[in-house]
N, C-alpha and C positions, 0 to 999 in steps of 0.2 A: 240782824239778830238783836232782840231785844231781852233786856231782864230788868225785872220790879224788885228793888230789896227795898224792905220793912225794918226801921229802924227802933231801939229801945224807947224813944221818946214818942213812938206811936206816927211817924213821920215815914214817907215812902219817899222813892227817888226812883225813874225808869232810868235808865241806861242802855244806850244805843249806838251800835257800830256795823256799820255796811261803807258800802262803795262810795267816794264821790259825789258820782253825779246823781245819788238817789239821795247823799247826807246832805250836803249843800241846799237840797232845796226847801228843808223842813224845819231850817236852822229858824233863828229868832232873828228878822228884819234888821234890828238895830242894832247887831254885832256884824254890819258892812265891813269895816275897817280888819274884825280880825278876820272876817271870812275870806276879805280878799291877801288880808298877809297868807294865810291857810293854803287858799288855791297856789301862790305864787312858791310856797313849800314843797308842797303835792307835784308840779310838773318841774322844779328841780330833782326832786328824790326820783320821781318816775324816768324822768330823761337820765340817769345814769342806771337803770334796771331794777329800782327796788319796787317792791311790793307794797302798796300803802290802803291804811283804811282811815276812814274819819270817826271821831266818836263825838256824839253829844248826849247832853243829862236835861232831865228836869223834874221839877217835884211834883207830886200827885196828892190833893187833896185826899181828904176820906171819903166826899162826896164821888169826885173825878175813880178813884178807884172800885166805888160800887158800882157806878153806872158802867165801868169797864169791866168788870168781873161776870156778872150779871151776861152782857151779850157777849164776853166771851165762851162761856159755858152754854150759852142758849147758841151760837156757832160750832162750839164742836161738839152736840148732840144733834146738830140737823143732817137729816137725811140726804134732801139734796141741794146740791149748791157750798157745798161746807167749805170749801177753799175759798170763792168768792165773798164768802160771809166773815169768815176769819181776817180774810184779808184788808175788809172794809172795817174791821172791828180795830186790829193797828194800826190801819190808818187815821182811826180818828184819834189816838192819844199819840202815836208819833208825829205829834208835830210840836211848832213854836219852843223847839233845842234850845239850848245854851250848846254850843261848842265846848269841848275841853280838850279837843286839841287833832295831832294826826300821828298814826307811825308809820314807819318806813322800815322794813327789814329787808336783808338781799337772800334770796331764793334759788340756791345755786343749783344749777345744775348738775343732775347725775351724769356717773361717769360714761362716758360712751355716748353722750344722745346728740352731739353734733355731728361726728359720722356715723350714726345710725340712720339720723335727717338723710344727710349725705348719700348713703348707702339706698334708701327708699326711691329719693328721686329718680338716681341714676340708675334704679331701675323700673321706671317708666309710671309708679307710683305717685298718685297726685296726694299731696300732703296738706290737710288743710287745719290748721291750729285754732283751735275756740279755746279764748280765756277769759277769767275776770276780771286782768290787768286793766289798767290805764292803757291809752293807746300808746305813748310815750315808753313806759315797760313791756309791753307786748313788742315792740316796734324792737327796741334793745335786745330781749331773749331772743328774737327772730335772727338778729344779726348775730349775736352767740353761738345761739345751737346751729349756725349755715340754712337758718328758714327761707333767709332774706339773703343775698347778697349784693355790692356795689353795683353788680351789671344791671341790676334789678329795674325796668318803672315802676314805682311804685305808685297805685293809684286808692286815693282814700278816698271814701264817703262817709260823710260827720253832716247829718240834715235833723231837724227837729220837728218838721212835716212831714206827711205823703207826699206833696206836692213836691217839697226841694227834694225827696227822696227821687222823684221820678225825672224830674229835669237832670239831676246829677247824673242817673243812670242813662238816659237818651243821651247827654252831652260825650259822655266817656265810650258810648257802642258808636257814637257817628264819627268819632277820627277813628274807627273801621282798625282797633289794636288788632293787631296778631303778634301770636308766642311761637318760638323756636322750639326746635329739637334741640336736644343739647347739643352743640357746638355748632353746627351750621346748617341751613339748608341745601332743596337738591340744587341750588345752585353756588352753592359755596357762599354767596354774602350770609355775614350774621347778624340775625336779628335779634332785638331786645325782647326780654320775657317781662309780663308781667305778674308785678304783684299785687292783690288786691286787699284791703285793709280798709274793714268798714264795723261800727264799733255797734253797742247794742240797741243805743237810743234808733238808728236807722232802721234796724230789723224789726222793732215793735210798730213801724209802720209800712213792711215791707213782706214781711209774714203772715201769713193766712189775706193775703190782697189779691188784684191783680197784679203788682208788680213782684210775684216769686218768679213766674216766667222769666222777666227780664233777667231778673238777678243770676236765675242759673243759666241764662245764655252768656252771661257779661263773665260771671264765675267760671263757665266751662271751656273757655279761650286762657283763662289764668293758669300760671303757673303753681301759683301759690296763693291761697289764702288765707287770711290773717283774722280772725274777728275778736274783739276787746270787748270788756266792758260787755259781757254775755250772760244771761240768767240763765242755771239749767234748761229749763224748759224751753229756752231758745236755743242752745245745745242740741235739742234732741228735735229741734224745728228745722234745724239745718241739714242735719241725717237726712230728716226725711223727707228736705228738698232736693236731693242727690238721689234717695235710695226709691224714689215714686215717679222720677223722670231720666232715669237710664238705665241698663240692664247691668252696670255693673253690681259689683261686691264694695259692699263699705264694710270697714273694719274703725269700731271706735277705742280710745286703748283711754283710761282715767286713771287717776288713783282717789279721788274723793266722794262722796258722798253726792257734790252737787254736778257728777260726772255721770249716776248711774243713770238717770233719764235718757242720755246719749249714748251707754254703754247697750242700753235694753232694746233701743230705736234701732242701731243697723245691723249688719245682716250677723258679724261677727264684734262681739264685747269681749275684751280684754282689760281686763282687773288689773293693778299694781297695788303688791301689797307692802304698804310704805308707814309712816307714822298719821297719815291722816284718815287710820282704822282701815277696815276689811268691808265698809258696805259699799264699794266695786267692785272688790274682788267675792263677792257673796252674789251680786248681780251680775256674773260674767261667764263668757263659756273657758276660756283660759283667765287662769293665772301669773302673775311674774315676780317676779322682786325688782326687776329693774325694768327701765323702757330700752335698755340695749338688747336685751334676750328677744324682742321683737324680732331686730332681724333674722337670727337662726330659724323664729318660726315659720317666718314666711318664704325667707330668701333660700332656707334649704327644706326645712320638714313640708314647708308650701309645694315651694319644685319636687320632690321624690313622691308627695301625693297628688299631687296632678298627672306625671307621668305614671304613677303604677294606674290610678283609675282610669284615666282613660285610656292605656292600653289593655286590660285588664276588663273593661266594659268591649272593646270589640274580639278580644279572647273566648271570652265567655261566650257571647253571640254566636262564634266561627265554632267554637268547638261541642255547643249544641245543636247547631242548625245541622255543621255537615253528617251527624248521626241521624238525624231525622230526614234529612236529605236522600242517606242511603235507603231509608226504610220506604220514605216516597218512591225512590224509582222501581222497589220491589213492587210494588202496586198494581202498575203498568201489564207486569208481566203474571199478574194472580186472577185479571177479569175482576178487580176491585174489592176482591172480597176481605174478609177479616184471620187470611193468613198471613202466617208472618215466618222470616226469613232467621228472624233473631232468638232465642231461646229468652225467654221472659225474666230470667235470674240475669241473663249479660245485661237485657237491657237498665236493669232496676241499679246495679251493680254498675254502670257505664259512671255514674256523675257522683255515686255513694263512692268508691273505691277507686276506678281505674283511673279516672281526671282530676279526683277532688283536693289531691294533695300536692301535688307541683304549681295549680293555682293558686294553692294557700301559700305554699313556700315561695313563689316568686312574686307573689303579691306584696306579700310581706319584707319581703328582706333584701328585693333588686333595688340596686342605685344606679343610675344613670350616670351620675359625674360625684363627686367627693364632696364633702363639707370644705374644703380648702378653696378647691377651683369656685366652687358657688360665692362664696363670700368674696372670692377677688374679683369675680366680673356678676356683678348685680344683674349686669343687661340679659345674665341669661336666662332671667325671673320673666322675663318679654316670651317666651317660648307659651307659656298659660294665657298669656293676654292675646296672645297670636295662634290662638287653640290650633297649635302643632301636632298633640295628642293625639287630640279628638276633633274629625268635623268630621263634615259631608263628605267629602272626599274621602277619604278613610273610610267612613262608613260603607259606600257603595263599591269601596276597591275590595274592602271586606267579602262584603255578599258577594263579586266577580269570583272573590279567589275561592270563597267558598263550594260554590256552583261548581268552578272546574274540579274543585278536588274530590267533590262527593260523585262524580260524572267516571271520574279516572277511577277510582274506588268501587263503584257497584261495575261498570262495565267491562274493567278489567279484568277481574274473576271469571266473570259470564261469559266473555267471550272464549276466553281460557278453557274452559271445561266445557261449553258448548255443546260438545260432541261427545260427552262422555258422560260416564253413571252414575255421578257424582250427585248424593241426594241433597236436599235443598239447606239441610241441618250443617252439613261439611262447609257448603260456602255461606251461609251464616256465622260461623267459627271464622272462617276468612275474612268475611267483612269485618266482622268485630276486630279480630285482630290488626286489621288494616287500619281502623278509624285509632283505635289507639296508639297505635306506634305515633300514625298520620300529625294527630293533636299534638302529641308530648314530643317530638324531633320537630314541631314546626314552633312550640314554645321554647325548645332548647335553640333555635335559632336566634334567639331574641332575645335570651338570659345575655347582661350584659356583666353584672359582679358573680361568677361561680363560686362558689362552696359546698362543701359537703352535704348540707340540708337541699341544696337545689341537687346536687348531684344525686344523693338517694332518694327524693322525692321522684324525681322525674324518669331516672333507669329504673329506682325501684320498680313505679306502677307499669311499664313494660311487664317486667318478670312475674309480678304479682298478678296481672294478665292471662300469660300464661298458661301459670299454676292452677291460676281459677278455674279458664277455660277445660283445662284438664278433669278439674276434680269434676266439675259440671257433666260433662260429657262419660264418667264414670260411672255416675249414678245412674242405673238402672231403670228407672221409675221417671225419669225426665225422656221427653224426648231429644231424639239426636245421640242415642248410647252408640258410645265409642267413635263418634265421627270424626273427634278432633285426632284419636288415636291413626285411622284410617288415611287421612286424609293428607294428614303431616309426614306419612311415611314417601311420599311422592316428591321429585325434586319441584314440579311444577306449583304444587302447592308454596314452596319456599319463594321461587322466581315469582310469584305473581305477587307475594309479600313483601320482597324488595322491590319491583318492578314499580308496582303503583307508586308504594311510599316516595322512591324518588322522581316519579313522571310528576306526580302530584305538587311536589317540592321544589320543582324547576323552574318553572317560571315565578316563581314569591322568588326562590336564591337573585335570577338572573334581573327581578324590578330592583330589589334589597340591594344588588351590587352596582347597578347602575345609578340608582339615585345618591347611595352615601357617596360614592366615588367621584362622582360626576357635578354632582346638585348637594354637597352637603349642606347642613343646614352650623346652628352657632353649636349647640349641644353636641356635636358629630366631630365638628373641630377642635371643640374643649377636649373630648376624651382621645382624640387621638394625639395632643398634647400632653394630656396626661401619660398616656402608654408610652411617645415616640419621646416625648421631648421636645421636638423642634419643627414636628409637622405641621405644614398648612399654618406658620405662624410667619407676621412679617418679620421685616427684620430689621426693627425694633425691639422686640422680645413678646408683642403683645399681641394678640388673638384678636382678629376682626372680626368685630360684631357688627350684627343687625342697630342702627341707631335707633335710640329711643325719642320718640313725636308724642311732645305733648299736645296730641290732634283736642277737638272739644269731646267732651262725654258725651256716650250716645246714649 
């Protein structure tokens, strides 16, 4: 950052303060002696955590400041190129410094963000830190906030070519590191994790090259990454060497100004809004006042929306298809034509009224496990990385159960009444009625925190069913008058309303009880801890998890 002040005697003076290794090299030749007391200041101050910047001055003729005035303003009216132009227009008056000196402040840490670090990794979260420390200061904060710790390799790269950049990275991939899972592998010895710690002179000849590849093969075996000594733009160069070669989720969290470029680059930007202004928390999709409130977002509001969506995307799927399902196998027996089984008010009414509100209620308001349990065991944050939710497998077990239960539901009826007078509008009222119980008892199977809003959502739309059905079948001018009335008065009609509901429900009950029981999974364990107490728990006191691998990024 630079400033020109204009003094009363008609006399100017620029003034300039940045980093180090960009002040250092602009200075005036023949202040050796103090540059080098300078540097020898700057890696004391830094090797105990402080934060340091260089300042230098010098004066500007009247001449010197026209010719710099002039292509400053012919820079920032140019259409294209204006950064590169700007940048070449400081460059030419930032140079040949006078030094006038360094500071060092200490940057302390908010409360919470060593075990929140803590909290992140161990649960399978790879963490990687961009500053514009010193590497010395970054190196220290690392060890503070638990970035870094003693079991650590720690491996640097500090090159001032392409060339050393690219031998340093071939030297470091051919002794062939590998990173551990947190505590041990499958064979019990433990391995060293590494840390990788490579500052920003390296990445301006490592960035937009051939050697990014390498870096994110070398980076995605690390446990940790460390970068110093980083220009925004190289910030939001490192996103999007992560977020353009693997399929995960990058989340970047700043509180500064020269953060938003990296806040804006991954998939998810997170603002802090602290005393170094609002322009990241203005470029972000969440907001925080601290970097501890991270973990609640991800570790529990993360977990409870991963698991409502994706059970709630195969919900939705199972409890339109098996409606449409019914209607398909009517088809079969109509010679294809364009009648229909369902009274056109149930069917319009099926996802406006009868389904639409126990999906909202349990969408919204089911939790899985507690804000307590989530926060004591991180690892169960590994359930979304290990799409438990939602895969292929679910998906197509989905569509099975579906298939049987739309199959038990239209042919149930039919065979039932087979032989009887039963006009087609009576077992349309039955099938509707069947699909709706069918959907909302096979959602109430699955509600795991009950309350009143799931309990009236869910029995309500039953009744409200019903009552619908009823009034429908009332009206005169619809067809199907009176069929619900008729048809309901038969015991047969009630059996065949029970009957499917639970044939249909039988084998989901009897996969559901075999697998929690038998194969439970980490989530299954926790909440049976939570209810029992002491279930399925060693005994130690503590719940065995799935261990977290930090395998390479895919």
């Amino acid at each position: 950052m630079s400033v020109i002040l204009g003094y009363a005697d008609n006399s100017m003076k620029l003034f300039v303060k940045g980093a180090d290794t960009s002040m250092l090299s602009v200075m005036n030749k023949k202040l050796n002696d103090i540059i080098q007391a300078t540097e020898a200041h700057l890696h004391s101050y830094s090797s105990i955590g402080l934060r340091t910047l260089v300042i230098g001055m010098r004066d500007l003729n009247a001449s010197e400041f026209e010719q710099w005035h002039f292509a400053f303003e012919a820079a920032s009216t140019a259409l294209i190129g204006r950064a590169a132009m700007l940048r070449k227009v400081a460059l030419n008056v930032e140079n040949n410094l006078w030094i006038l000196g360094a500071t060092a402040i200490e940057d302390k840490l908010q409360q919470g963000v060593p075990e929140s670090i803590e909290s992140l990794r161990t649960a399978g979260i790879k963490v990687w830190v961009l500053t514009g420390d010193k590497q010395e200061t970054a190196i220290s904060i690392g060890y503070s906030s638990k970035l870094l710790t003693s079991n650590m390799n720690q491996v640097i790269i500090n090159s001032n070519n392409r060339e050393s950049c690219r031998r340093c990275i071939q030297d470091i991939m051919s002794r062939k590191l590998t990173t551990s899972s947190v505590g041990s592998n499958s064979s019990g010895a433990v391995t060293t994790q590494i840390a990788l710690i490579i500052d920003g002179t390296s990445l301006v000849y490592i960035l937009d090259s051939e050697l990014e590849e390498k870096l994110f093969r070398l980076a995605s075996i690390c446990s940790v990454v460390l970068c110093c000594r980083v220009a925004p733009l190289q910030k939001a160069g490192i996103v999007a060497l992560v977020k353009n070669r693997t399929t995960e989720m990058t989340l970047a969290i700043g509180d500064g100004a020269n953060d938003v470029s990296m806040i804006q680059m991954a998939d998810v930007g997170v603002g802090i809004s602290g005393q170094e202004g609002r322009q990241a928390v203005m470029a972000s999709d969440f907001a925080m006042g601290q970097f501890r409130f991270l973990v609640p977002l991800l570790l529990i509001h993360g977990h409870w929306n991963y698991q409502r969506m994706g059970y709630m995307i195969l919900y939705n799927f199972y409890k339109n298809a098996i409606f449409v399902l019914v209607l398909f196998w009517y088809v079969f027996f109509t010679g294809f034509t364009l009648t229909t089984a369902v009274n056109e008010w149930s069917s319009m009414l099926y996802s406006i009224v009868y389904t639409s509100l126990p999906t909202i209620a349990v969408g919204i308001l089911d939790k899985d496990l507690s804000k307590r349990t989530l926060l004591k065991y991180p690892q169960l944050y590994g359930a979304g990385q290990r799409q438990e939710a939602y895969n292929k497998k679910l998906f197509w077990l989905t569509i099975a159960d579906t298939l049987w239960q739309s199959i038990i539901v239209f042919f149930g009826p039919l065979v039932a009444y087979w032989e009887s007078t039963v006009d087609v509008a009576s077992l349309g009222d039955l099938w509707t009625l069947s699909v709706v119980i069918l959907v909302n008892v096979h959602l109430a199977m699955d509600v795991i925190r009950w309350n009143w809003v799931a309990h009236a959502a869910i029995w309500g739309s039953i009744i409200v069913t019903f009552i619908s059905a009823l009034i429908i079948d009332a009206i005169p001018s619809f067809l199907g008058y009176w069929a619900m009335f008729d048809v309901a008065g038969t015991g047969l009609f009630w059996l065949c309303l029970v009957g499917t509901v639970i044939t249909a429900l039988l084998p989901r009950f009897v996969v559901k009880y075999v697998y929690q029981y038998y194969f439970p999974n980490d989530i299954q364990i926790s909440r049976e801890a939570e209810n029992f107490g002491n279930t399925r728990v060693n005994e130690r006191g503590h719940i065995e998890m799935h261990s977290i691998s930090y395998a390479p990024l895919r």
